[in-house]
N, C-alpha and C positions, 0 to 999 in steps of 0.2 A: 504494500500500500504506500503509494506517495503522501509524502506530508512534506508543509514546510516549515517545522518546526522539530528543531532538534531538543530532545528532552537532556533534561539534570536530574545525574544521581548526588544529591550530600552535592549541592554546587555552593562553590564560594561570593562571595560578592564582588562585586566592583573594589569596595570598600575595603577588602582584605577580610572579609568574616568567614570564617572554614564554618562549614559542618560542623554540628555539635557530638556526634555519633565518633564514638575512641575506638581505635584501632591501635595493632601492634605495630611496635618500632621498636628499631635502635636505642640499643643502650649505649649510654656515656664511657660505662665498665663493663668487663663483663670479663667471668670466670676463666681461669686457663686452662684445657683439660688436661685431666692427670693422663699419665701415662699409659699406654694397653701393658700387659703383661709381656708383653716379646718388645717392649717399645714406644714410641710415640702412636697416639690413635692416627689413623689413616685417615689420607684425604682422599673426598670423597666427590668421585665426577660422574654424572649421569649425561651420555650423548644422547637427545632426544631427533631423530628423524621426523621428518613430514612425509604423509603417504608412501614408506618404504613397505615394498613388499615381504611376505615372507618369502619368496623363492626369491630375492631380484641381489644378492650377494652371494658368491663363490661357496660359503661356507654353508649357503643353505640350495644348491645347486645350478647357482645360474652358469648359464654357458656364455651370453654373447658381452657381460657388463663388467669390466675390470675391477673389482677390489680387495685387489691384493694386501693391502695391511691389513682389514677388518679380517681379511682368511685369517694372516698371521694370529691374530688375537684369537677366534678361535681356536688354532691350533694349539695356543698356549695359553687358553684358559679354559672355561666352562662355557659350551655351547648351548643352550635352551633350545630343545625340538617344540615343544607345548610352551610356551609363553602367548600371553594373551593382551591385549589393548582391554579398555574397559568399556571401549565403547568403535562405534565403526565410522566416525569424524572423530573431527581435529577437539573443538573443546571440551564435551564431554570426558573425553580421554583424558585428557590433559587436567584438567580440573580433579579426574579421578588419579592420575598418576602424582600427583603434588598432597591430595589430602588421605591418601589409602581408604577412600570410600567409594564403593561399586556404584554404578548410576543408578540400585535402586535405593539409596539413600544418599549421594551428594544435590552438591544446592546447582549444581551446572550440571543438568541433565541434557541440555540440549544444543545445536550450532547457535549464534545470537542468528543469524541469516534466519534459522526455522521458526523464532519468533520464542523461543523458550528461554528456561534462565540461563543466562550468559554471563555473572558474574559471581566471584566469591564472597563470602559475607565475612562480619567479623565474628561468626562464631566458626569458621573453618581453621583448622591448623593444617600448618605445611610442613614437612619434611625442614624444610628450612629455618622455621620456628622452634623448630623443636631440636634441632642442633644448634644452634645460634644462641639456645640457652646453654649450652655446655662451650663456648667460646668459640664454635665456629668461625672462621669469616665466612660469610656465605656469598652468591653472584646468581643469577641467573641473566646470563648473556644469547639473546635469539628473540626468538617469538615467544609472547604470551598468551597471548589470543585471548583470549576475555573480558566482562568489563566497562564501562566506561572509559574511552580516552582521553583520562583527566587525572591530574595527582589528587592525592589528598584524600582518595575513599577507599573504600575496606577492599576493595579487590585488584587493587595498585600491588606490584610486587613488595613496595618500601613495604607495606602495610600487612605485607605474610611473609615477613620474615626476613627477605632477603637486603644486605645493606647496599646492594650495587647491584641494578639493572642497566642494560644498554640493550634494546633492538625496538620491536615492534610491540603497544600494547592491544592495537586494535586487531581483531579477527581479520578484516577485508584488508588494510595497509600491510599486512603481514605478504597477501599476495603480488607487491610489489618488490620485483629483484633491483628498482633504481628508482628507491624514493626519495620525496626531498627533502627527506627528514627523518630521522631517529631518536626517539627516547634515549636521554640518558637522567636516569634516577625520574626524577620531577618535571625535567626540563623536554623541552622537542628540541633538539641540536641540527640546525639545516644541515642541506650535504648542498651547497649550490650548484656545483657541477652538474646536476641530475635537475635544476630548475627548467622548467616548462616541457615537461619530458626527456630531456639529454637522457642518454645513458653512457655515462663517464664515469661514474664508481659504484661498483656491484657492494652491496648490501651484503653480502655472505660476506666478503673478503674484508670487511668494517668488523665483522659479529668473531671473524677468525682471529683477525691481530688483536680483537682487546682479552681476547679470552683465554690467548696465551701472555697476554702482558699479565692480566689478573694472576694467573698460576705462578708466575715469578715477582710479583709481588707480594702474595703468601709464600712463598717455598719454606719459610723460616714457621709457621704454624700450621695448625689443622684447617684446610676449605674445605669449602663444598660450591662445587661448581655443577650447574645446570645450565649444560650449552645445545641451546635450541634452533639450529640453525632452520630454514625455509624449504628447503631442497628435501628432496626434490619435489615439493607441489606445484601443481599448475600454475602461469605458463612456465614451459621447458627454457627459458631465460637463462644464457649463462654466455660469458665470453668468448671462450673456448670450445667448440666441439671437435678440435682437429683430431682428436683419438677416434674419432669413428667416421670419419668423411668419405674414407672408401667402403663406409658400405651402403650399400641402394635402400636408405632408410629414408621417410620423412626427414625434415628439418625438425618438427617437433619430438619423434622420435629420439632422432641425434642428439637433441639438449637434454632430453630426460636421461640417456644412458649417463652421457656428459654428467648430470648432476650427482647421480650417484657415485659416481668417481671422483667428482669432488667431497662430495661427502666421506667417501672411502680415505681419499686424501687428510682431510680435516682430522680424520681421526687421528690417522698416523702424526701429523703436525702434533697433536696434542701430546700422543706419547711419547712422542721423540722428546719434545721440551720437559715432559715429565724426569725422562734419563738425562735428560743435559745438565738436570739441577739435580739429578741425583737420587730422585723418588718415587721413584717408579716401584720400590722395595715398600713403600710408603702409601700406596696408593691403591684403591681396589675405585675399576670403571665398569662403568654399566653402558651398554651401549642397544638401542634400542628403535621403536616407531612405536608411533602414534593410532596408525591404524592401517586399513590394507592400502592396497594398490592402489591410484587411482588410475582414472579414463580418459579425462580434463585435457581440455587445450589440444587436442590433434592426438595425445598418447595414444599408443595401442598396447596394452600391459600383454596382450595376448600372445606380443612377436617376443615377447621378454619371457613369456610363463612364468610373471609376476608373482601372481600367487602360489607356484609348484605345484604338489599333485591336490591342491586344496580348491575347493567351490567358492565362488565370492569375489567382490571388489569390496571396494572404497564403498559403504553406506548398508552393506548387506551385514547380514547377522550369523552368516556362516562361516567356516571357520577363516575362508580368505580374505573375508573382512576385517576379521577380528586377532588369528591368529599373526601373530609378528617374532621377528628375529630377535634376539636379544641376549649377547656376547658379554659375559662378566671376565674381567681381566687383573689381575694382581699377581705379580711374582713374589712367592710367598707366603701372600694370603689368600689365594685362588686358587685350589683346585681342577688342576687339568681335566677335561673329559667332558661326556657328555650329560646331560638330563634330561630326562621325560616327566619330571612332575611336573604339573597342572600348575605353571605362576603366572597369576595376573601382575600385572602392575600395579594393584592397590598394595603387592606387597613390598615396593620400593620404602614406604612410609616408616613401616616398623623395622625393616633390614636395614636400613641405613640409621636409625635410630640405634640398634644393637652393636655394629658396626662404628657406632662414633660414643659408644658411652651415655647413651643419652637416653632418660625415660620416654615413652610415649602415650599418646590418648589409647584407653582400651576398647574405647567405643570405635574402630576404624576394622572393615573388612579383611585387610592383611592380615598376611602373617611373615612373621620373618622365615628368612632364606638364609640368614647368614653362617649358621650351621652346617647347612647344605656346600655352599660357596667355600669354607674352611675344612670339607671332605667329609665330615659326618652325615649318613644315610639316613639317620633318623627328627632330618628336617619335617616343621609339622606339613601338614597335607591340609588343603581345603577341604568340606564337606561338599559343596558345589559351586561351581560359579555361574555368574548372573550378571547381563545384558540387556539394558531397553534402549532403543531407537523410537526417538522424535526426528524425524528428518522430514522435509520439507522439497528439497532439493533432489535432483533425479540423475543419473546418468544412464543409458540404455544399457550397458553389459549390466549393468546391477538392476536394472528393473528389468532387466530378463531374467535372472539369474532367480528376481522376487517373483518370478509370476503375473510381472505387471503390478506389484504390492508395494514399489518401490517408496511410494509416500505413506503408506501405511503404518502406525505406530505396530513396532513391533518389539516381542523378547526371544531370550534366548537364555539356556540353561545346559550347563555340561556337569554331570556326575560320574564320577568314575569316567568309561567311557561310552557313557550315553550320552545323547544332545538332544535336548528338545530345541526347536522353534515355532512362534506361532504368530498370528496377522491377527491386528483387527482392523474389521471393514469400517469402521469407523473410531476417529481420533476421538474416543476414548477410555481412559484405562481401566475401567469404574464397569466396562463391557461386559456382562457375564461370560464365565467359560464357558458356554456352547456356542457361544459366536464369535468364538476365536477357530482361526486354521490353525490345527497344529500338525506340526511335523514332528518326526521321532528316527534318530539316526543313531547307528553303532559305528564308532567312530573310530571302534580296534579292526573292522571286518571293514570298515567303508570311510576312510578318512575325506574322502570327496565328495560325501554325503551325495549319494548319487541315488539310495534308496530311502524311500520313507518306508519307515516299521509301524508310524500310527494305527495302522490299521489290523496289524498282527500282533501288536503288544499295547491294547488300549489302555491295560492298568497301568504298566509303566509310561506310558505319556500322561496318563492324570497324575501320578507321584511328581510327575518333574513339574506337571503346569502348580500343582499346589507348592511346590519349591518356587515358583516364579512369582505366586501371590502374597509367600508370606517374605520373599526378597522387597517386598516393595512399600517404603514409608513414606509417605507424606502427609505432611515434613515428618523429617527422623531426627526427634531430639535427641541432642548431643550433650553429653556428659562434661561439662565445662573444665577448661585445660588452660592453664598459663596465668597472667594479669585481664584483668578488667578493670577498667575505671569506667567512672561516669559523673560525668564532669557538669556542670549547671549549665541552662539554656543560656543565662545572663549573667556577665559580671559587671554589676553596676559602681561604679570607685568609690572609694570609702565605706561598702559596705560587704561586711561580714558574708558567703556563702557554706554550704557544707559539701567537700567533695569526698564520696567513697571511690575505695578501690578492694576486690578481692586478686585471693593468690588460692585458685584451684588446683589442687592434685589429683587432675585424669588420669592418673597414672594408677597400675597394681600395686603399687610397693609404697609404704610409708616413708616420709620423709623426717627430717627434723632439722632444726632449728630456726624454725621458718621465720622471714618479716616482710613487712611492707613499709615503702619509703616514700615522700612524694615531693617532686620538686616542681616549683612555681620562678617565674620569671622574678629576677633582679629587683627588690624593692617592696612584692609581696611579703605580706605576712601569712605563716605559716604555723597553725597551730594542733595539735593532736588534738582528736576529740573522743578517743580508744586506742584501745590495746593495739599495740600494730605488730607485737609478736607472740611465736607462739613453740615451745621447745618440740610437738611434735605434731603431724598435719598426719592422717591417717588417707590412705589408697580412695578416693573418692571425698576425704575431706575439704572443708574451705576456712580460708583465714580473713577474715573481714577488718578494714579500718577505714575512719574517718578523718577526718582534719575541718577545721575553720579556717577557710581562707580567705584573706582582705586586701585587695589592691587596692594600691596607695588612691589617693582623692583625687591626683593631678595622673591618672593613667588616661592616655591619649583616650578618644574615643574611636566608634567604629573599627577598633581595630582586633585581630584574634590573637589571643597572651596562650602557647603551648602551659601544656601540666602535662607532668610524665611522672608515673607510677611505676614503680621497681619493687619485684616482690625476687626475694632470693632467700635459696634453702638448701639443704644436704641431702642428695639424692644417693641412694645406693651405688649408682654409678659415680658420684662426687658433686662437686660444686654445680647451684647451676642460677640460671637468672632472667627473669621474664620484665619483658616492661611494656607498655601500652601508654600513648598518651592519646592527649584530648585539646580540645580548645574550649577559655573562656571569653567567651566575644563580649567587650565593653561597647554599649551599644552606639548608636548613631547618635545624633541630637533629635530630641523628639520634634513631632511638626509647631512652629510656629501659627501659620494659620491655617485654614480647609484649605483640603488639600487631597488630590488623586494619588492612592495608593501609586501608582507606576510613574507616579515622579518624586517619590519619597526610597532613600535606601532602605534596603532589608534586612533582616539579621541574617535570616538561613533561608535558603532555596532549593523546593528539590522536586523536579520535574514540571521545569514551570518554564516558558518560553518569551517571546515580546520584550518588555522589558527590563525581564530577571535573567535575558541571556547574558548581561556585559558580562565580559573579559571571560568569562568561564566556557563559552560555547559558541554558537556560530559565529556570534557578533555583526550581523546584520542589520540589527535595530538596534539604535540610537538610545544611552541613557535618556529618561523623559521622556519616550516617543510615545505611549501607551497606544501602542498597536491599533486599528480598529477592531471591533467585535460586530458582530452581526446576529440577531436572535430571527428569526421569518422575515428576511428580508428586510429588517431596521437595522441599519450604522449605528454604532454608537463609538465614539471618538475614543473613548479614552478605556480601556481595561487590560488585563492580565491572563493570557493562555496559561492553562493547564493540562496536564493529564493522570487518568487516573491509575496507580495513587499519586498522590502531589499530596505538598506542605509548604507551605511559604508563610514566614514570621516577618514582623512588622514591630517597631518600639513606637508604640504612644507616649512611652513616658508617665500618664497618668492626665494626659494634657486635651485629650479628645473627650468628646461627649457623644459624638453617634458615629455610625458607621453605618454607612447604603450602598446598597448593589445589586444588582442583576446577575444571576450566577445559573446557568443551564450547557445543555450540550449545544455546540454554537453550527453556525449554517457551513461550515468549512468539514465539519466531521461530518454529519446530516447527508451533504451531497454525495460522501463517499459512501454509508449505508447506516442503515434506519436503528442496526444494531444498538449503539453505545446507551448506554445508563449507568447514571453516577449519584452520590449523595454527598451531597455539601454540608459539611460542619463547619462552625464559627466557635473559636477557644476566645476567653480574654483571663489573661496568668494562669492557664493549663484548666481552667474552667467553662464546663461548655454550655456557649450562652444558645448556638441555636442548631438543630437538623431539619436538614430540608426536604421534603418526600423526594422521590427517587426522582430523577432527570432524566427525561428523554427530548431527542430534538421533537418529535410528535405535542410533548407536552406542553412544551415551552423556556421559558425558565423560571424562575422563583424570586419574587422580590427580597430582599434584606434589609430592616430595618431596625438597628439596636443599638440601645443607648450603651457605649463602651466609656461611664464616666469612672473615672481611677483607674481605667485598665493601665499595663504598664506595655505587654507585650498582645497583641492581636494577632492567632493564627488562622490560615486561611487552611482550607485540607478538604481535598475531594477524594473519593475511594470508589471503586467498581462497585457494583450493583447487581450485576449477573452475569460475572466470573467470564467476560469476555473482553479485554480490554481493547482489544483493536482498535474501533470507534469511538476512544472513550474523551476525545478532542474536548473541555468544560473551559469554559471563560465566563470571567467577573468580568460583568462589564460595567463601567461609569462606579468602578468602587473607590466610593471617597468616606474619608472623614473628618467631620466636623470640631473647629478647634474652637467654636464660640458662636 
């Protein structure tokens, strides 16, 4: 659906006011880890591929695509036959390979393209979180795919964990091999050379040289690097294809082999720098993809046998979709040979957790490997694993491969060596099982699942389809892990607020000594208002404390003052140390006289457009401009776009006496379809003065009229209405208030 109005998640002001919503970060300090028993703990690198196949590397039988150091590294370490993706796209995967939770309980079930959730939240932990508490340095250098394109909110990599990002955070700019621009940390850093299309400097070969600068400048401690390079996803984009010019391929062909060689390459660069400095003795790599083959761009995976002897591409749920390569390497710490147990990628979370010394959440679908990878056979084993597809998006080998089911919400389940899949004909999940397709494969006797057994073994396809319904939570509360804070909506100067923070142990194992700390800007005062320690924190306990804090009288206004919470404790595995902060926003000057909401600053803005876009989003419209609004064909000059949900705070100060507006689903959504309903609530100081019946463009929209006398702050907040957001475009229009 076209729109022109780009939404805000947790968006900042003009003004400088962050989101009030805390998320984790960087500590100031932080723990050194003690030593492993043979030594320094290992640093620790995960290679993340884009749609590599599992046949399309030497070591898993490709014939016509060069790469030869990733064979090496098989050869000298442990090759995975069964390793799995968590999902059959990019971010699903990915969101499940960083939080070790299967897509029937992560918060990114789906592509942002398919319209599903596309970002992390702040109750997710990463892999990177959870070593970074034991002094990690951490990086993830490549693609993130996830999210919002904007610093500052919960599904930014700063904000899980990692203290150095550089590449791509959006999903679609990721598919750019000569962009004009790359994240680093916070910031968008041009590439100029690549302005207005050039292609003068390849984006991979940016994402390669910082990723071995990063490794030599830890060499001296424990990392953790996540390097995500692009390659090889569509388009086949690359400088170089002279390794295969003599053969009568496509051009897009020729760049996709091309990429994989360079990926193959890449790796090798990594290891080699690993020995140059010495640590290679030091280091255990995981090297891997995201999900199957793809089709994209001119590819033909078919002339590669991409997938090898397995059914599936890129979006299907069978094994070529799902199943992927996945080489662990450490001399020393790695055991030579091969493996056929059943590893998904949720169990990167807890393996590299176990591997660095570092407790983990026990609420997370993994399990560790790292027993396995140090030669012991008696690594734990899954009970089953589990797969759901929301895709949107099509390519023909893979809606062939579906039956033509290819946009179909579908699951999938491997036991032992049974497989279920199954379709529903309609998007969604809530569908009774008898109106799901299912299929049912033995996948010792038929790894190409070329036969369906449903029909010969119906009890065991219902054992699997009831393993598929009780995989699936929404939402799946999560057992709280790390710091939290939560920080006040307002910090008005000179006066006293109270900020909490906890110190969660998601972990099995007791902790002790545990505290909490909290630091405030230069000039605050800072006072305890409880116990902030505690000599022992039990496996699922929590440590709660308080503080009174008071910005001085003369603290600027409009502007957001960081608070950072550090909770540190003795884990079994040793020292370790959590920290999350927050923002107190000192507010604007309240209005002087009547005055339109859309020419008054805001505190907080979240998915609101016109405007509340400055500096944070498109930037199209003009501080002041208050957009027009339209209700049945009546203008009205002056209001504020939302969508649902939306929240947008406002500082009266105490200075206004009414508040009026027009608030419905406006003629801009209406024309695209008749669907959207919303319901508008009116807060004044977290008090709700009004709801509005439900909002449809048919109804009209709802007048507002209330006296907001001593309010301090006025929230504005629309929500869905019948769990379709699409259409769900709401605009205040002519919202003003009155200062006298």
């Amino acid at each position: 659906m076209s729109s022109r109005r780009t939404f805000l998640a947790g968006s900042t002001a003009a003004l400088g006011l962050a989101a009030t919503a805390a998320h984790a970060a960087p500590s100031v300090t932080a723990p050194q880890p003690a030593a492993a028993a043979g030594g320094r703990l290992p640093n620790l690198v995960v290679v993340l591929a884009d749609d590599l196949g599992y046949g399309e590397l030497g070591a898993y039988g490709q014939k016509l695509i060069a790469t030869p150091r990733l064979d090496r590294l098989a050869a000298e370490g442990l090759r995975f036959t069964d390793a799995y993706s968590t999902a059959a796209v990019c971010a699903p995967s990915r969101g499940s390979l960083l939080t070790g939770l299967h897509t029937g309980h992560a918060t990114v079930r789906a592509n942002p393209s398919s319209g599903g959730q596309g970002s992390l939240t702040a109750t997710d932990t990463t892999f990177a979180q959870v070593l970074r508490a034991r002094g990690y340095r951490t990086a993830v250098i490549g693609k993130w795919g996830f999210g919002p394109e904007a610093a500052g909110q919960d599904s930014h990599p700063a904000a899980r964990g990692f203290e150095e990002f550089y590449g791509y955070i959006d999903h679609s700019h990721a598919h750019q091999y000569y962009p004009e621009y790359l994240w680093h940390n916070d910031v968008k850093e041009p590439i100029p050379a690549n302005a207005g299309g050039a292609k003068a400097v390849y984006a991979p070969e940016l994402l390669e040289r910082r990723a071995l600068e990063f490794i030599g400048e830890h060499a001296a401690e424990p990392f953790l690097l996540l390097l995500t390079p692009n390659v090889p996803h569509a388009p086949s984009d690359i400088p170089d294809t002279s390794a295969y010019a003599d053969r009568s391929w496509t051009a897009a062909n020729k760049g996709h082999a091309a990429q994989v060689s360079w990926f193959d390459a890449l790796v090798g660069k990594v290891v080699d720098r690993l020995r140059a400095l010495g640590l290679e003795q030091d280091t255990v790599l995981l090297v891997t993809s995201d999900n199957g083959p793809h089709e994209e761009g001119g590819v033909n995976p078919d002339l590669f046998d991409a997938n090898g002897p397995l059914r599936g591409y890129k979006r299907n749920l069978y094994e070529g979709g799902v199943r992927v390569p996945l080489i662990a390497w450490g001399p020393g710490r790695v055991r030579q040979g091969t493996s056929d147990r059943p590893t998904p990628l949720t169990d990167v979370l807890p393996t590299l957790a176990e591997l660095g010394g570092a407790p983990a959440p026990t609420d997370v679908d993994g399990l560790s490997a790292a027993p396995l990878l140090a030669g012991s056979p008696d690594s734990a084993r899954h009970g089953h694993l589990y797969w759901f597809r929301d895709e949107l998006g099509v390519t023909s080998r893979a809606n062939a491969q579906d039956a033509k089911r290819g946009t179909w919400l579908a699951e999938a389940v491997r036991r032992e060596n049974w497989k279920a899949v199954r379709f529903a004909p309609e998007r969604d999940h809530a569908l009774p099982d008898a109106k799901w397709q299912v299929e049912l494969y033995d996948l010792a006797a038929d790894p190409g699942e070329a036969r369906d057994l449903a029909g010969t073994y119906p009890a065991r396809a219902a054992e699997l389809v009831a393993l598929m319904r009780s995989s699936w939570k929404d939402p799946y509360p999560r057992v709280p892990f790390g710091v939290r804070l939560s920080p006040p909506a307002l910090a008005v100067p000179g006066e006293a607020f109270t900020v909490t923070a906890t110190l969660d142990n998601g972990s099995s194992r007791p902790w002790t000594s545990a505290a909490l700390a909290l630091r405030a800007p230069a000039g605050w005062t800072v006072a305890p208002a409880s116990p902030a320690a505690a000599e022992q924190l039990a496996a699922g306990g929590r440590l709660t404390a308080s503080w009174q804090v008071t910005p001085p009288a003369n603290a600027a206004p409009a502007t957001a003052w960081p608070l950072t919470a550090e909770g540190t404790a003795t884990a079994p595995q040793g020292p370790v140390r959590y920290a999350a902060t927050g923002t107190a926003a000192t507010p604007p000057p309240a209005p002087t006289r009547d005055s339109y909401l859309s020419d008054l600053a805001w505190i907080s803005a979240a998915n609101g457009w016109g405007p509340v876009e400055r500096d944070t989003s498109n930037g199209k419209n003009a501080a002041g401009d208050g957009t027009p609004i339209s209700f049945g064909g009546t203008v009205y000059a002056k209001g504020l776009g939302v969508h649902a949900p939306s929240d947008i705070a406002y500082h009266l100060g105490g200075a206004a006496v009414r508040f009026t507006s027009l608030v419905g689903i406006d003629d801009f959504s209406a024309k695209q379809s008749t669907a959207g309903a919303t319901r508008a609530r009116v807060y004044g100081d977290g008090r709700l003065l009004l709801t509005t019946p439900v909002l449809t463009a048919a109804g009209g929209p709802a007048a507002v009229d209330l006296d907001v006398r001593g309010v301090r702050v006025l929230r504005l907040v629309v929500e869905d209405a019948n769990d379709r957001t699409s259409f769900d475009h709401t605009s205040w229009a002519l919202a003003r208030v009155t200062v006298s």
